[in-house]
C-alpha positions in Angstrom: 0.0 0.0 0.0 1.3 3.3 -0.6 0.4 5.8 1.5 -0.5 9.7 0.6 0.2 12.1 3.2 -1.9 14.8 2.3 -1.5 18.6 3.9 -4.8 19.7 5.2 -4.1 23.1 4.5 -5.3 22.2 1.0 -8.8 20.0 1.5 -10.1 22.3 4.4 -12.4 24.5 2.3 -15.5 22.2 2.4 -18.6 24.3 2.4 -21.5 22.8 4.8 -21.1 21.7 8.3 -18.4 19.7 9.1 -17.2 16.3 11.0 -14.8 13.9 10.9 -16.5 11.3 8.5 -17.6 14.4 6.0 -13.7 15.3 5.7 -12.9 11.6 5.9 -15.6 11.1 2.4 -14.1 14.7 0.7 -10.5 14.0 1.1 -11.5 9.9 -0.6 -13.5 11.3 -3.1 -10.1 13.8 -3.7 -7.7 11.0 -3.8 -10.1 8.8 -6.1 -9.8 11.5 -8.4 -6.2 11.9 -8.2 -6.3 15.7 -7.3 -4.3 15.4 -3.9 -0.6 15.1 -3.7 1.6 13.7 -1.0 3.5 15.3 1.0 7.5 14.7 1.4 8.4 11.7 3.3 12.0 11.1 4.0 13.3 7.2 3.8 14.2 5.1 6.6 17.7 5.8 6.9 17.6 9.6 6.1 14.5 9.4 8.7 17.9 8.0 11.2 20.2 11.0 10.3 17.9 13.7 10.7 16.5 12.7 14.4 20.8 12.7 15.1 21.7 15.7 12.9 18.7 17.9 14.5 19.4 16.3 18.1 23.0 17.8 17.8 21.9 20.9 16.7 19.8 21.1 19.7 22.7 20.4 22.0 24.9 23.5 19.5 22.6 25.4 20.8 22.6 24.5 24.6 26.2 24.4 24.2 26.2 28.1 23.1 24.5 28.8 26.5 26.8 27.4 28.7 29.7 29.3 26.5 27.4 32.3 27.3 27.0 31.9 31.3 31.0 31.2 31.3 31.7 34.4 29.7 28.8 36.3 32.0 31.0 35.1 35.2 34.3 35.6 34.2 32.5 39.2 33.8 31.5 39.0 36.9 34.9 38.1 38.5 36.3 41.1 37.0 38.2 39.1 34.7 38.9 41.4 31.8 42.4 39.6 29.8 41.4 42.3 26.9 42.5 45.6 28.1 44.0 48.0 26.1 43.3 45.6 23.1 41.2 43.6 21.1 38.4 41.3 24.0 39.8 38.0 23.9 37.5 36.2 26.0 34.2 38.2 25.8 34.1 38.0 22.2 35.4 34.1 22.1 35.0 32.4 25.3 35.4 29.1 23.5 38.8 29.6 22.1 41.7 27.2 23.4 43.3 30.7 25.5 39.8 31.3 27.3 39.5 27.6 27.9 42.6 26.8 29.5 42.2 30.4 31.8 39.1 28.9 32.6 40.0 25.3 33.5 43.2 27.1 35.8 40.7 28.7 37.5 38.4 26.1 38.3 41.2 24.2 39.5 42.0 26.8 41.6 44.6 28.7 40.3 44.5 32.8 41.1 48.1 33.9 40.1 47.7 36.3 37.5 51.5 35.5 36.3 50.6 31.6 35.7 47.0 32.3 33.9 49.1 34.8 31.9 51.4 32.1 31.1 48.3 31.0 28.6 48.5 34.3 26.3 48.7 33.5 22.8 51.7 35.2 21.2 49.3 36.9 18.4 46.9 38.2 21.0 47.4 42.1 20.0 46.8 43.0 24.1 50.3 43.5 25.4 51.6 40.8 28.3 51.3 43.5 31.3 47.9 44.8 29.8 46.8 40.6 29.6 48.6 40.2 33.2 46.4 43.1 34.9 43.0 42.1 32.9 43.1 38.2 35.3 43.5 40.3 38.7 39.8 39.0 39.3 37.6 39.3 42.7 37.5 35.4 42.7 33.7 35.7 45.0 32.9 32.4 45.9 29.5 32.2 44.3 30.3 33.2 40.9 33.3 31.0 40.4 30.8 27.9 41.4 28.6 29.5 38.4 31.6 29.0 36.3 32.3 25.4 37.7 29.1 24.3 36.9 28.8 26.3 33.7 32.1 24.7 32.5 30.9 20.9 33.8 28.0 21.4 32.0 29.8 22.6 28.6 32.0 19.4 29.1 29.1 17.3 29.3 27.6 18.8 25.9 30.8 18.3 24.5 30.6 14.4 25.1 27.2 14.1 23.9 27.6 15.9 20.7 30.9 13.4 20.1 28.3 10.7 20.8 25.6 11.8 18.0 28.3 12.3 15.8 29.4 8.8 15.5 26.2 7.9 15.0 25.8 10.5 12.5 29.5 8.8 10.5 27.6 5.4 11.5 24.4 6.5 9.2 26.4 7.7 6.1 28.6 5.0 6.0 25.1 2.4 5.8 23.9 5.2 3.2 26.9 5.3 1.4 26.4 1.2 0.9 29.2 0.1 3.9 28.7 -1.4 7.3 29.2 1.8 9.1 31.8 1.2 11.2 34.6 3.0 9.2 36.0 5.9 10.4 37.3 9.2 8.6 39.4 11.4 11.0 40.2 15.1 9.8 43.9 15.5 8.4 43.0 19.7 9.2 42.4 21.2 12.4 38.9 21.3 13.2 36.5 24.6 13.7 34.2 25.6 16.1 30.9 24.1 16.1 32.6 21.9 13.0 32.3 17.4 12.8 35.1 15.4 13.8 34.8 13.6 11.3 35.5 13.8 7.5 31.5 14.3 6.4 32.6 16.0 2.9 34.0 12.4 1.7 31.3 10.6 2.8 28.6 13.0 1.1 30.6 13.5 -2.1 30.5 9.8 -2.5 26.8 9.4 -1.6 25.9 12.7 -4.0 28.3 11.7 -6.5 29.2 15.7 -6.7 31.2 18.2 -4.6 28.7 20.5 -3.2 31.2 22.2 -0.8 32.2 24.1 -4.1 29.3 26.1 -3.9 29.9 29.8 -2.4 29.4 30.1 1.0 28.2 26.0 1.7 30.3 23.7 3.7 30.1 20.1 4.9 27.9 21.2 8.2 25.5 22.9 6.0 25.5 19.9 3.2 24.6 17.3 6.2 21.9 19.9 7.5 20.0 20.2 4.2 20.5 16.4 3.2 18.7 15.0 6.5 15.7 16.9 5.7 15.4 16.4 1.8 16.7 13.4 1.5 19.5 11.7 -1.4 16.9 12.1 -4.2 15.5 15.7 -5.0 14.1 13.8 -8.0 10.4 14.0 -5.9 10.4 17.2 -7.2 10.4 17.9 -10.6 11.5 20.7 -11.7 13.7 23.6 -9.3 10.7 25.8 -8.7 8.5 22.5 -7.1 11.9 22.9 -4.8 11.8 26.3 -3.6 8.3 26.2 -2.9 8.5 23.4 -0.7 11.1 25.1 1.4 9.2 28.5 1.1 11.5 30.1 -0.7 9.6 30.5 -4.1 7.8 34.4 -4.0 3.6 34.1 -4.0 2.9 37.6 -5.5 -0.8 39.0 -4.8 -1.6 40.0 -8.0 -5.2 42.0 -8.4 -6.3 43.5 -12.4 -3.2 41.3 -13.8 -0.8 43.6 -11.6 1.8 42.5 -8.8 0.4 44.6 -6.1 2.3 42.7 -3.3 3.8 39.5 -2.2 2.2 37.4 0.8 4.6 36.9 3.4 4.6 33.3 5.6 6.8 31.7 8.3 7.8 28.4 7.2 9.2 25.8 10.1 12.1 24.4 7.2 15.4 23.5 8.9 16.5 23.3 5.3 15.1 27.2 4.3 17.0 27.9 7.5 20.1 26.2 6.4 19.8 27.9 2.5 18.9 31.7 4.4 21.8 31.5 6.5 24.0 30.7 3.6 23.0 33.4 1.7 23.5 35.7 4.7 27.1 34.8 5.1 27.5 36.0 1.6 27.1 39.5 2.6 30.8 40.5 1.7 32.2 37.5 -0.5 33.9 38.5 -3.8 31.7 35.6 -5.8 29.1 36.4 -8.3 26.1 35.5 -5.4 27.6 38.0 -2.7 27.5 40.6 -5.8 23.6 39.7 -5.9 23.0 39.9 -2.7 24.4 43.4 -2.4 23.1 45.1 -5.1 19.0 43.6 -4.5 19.8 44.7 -0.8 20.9 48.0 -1.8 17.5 48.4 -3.9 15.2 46.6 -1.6 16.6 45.4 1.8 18.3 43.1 3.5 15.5 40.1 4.2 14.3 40.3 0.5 18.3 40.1 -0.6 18.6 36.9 2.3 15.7 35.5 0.8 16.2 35.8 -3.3 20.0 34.9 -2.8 18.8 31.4 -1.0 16.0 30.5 -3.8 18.9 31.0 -6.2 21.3 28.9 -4.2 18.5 26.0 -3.7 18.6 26.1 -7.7 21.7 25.6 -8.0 21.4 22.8 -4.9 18.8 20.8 -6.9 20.5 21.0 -10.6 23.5 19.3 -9.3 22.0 16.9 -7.0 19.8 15.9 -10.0 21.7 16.5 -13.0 25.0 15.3 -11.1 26.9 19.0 -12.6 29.7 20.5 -11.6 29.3 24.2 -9.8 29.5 26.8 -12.3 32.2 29.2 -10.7 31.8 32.9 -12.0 33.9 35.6 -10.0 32.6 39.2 -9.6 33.6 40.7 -12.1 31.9 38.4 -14.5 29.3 38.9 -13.0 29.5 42.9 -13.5 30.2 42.5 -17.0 26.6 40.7 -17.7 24.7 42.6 -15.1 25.9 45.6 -16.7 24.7 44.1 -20.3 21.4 43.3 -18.9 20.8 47.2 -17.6 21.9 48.3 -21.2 19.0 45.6 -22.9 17.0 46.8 -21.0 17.5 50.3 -21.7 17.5 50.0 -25.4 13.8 48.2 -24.5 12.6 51.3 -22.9 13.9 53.4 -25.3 12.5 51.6 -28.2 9.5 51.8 -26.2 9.3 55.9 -26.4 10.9 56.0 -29.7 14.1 57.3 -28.7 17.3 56.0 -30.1 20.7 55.6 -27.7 23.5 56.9 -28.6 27.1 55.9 -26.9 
């Protein structure tokens, strides 16, 4: 049996009074006559790595907190390693120099000239400036805010370790293996970035490098994989796409005139994934951050965010199901044919009001 999950967004306008059976007749009748389509349901396996890819994004999150409450009581122990130079801690309490001041102090360690032993030599803050900015008030409650804060950030650590093995577990049985390979990282690894090697394993399960798309990595690849699954061929064409993840513009259009576009909130880990790429695009030197500039310029930011991630979904679902190489363009390229669109489209209006250009 194959079974039709049908949104009831689209079989609730039923005139007459309404119960369970009524609905339960309508939405037969429908599906007799073949006028309701399913709704996307991800396979078994891709059903497995979501529940662990969105269970460690929930504990990113909660890790972010406890990185939060550790910098919110070293603030409160009048620890301050950034003076007369760039913050060191407050902006990056998670980097290996704030860690290890933190773990001294936990330990118990208030000597100002052995936590200053931990300054990075690239930190611009001078050595005395660093030295004076640990002379903390070391109260007793706030360092057992930081003890538990840093316990707790431990712990969060450990499980998100967990999930991902059995995240590299997942794509090795998806790739066609028995899961129990592993693939370390030859580079050092980024915050909030796997421990594992996740761009192998998804290049060999997409058969394409998707990383090569501006402003996508590995995380994001994983991220929008669990939710849509290996096979974008469900949907058949790139606009049947961007719909789905809400991305696609519904204009309000009244006397064959766009008046308006309606505006809806749509609960799409993957739109999430696709908007926050675009966003990071803000100042690349690709052909997409050179989009995303000029529609912001013209007609904000959010519209910019959103048109920049329908076009990157595009370009998502035409390699993923015609199995093509990203199409690299730098900026200037890209200024060279936006520039020859503008003049078209000059020479339109022109023709237009019967005036001729001249260069």
């Amino acid at each position: 049996m194959e079974l039709c999950l049908a949104n009831a967004r689209y079989v609730r306008n039923v005139p007459g009074r309404k119960s369970d059976v009524s609905d339960s007749q309508w939405i037969q009748q429908l599906h007799s006559y073949g006028l309701l389509s399913g709704s996307f349901i991800a396979e078994g396996k891709i059903r497995e790595l979501r529940a662990y890819v969105r269970q460690r994004e929930n504990l990113e999150q909660q890790k972010g907190i406890q990185i939060a409450l550790m910098g919110k009581s070293l603030q409160l122990l009048n620890i301050k390693p950034h003076l007369g130079g760039t913050p060191q801690i407050a902006s990056g309490t998670e980097l290996k120099t704030s860690m290890n001041i933190i773990r001294a102090i936990v330990k118990g360690e208030r000597s100002t000239k052995e936590l200053a032993k931990f300054r990075h030599p690239q930190m611009k803050v001078s050595a005395e400036d660093f030295e004076k900015g640990l002379q903390g008030n070391w109260r007793t409650e706030h360092l057992f805010s930081l003890k538990q804060a840093l316990t707790m950030y431990d712990f969060i650590k450990d499980q998100m370790l967990e999930c991902e093995k059995e995240i590299e577990r997942t794509l090795g049985e998806i790739n066609g293996g028995s899961g129990d390979e592993l693939r370390n990282k030859t580079k050092a690894i980024r915050q909030n970035d796997y421990s594992f090697d996740a761009k192998s394993y998804l290049q060999e399960i997409v058969g394409v490098d998707l990383t090569q798309i501006s402003g996508v990595d590995e995380k994001t690849i994983l991220t929008i994989l669990s939710e849509t699954g290996t096979d974008l061929s469900k949907w058949k064409t790139a606009q049947n796409f961007t719909s789905w993840l809400g991305l696609a513009p519904k204009p309000k259009i009244t006397g064959e005139k766009i008046v308006g576009h309606f505006k809806h909130s749509v609960a799409n880990r993957a739109n999430q994934a696709f908007r926050m790429t675009a966003w990071a695009l803000n100042k690349s030197k690709c052909y997409l951050g050179s989009f995303y500039r000029k529609l912001a310029a013209r007609k904000g930011s959010a519209v910019a965010v959103k048109a920049t991630a329908r076009k990157i979904a595009v370009i998502f679902w035409n390699m993923m199901t015609k199995k093509v190489e990203f199409e690299t363009r730098t900026q200037a390229e890209y200024e060279i044919k936006y520039q020859d669109r503008q003049l078209k489209n000059l020479e339109k209006m022109a023709k237009r009001l019967g005036v001729t250009l001249q260069k």
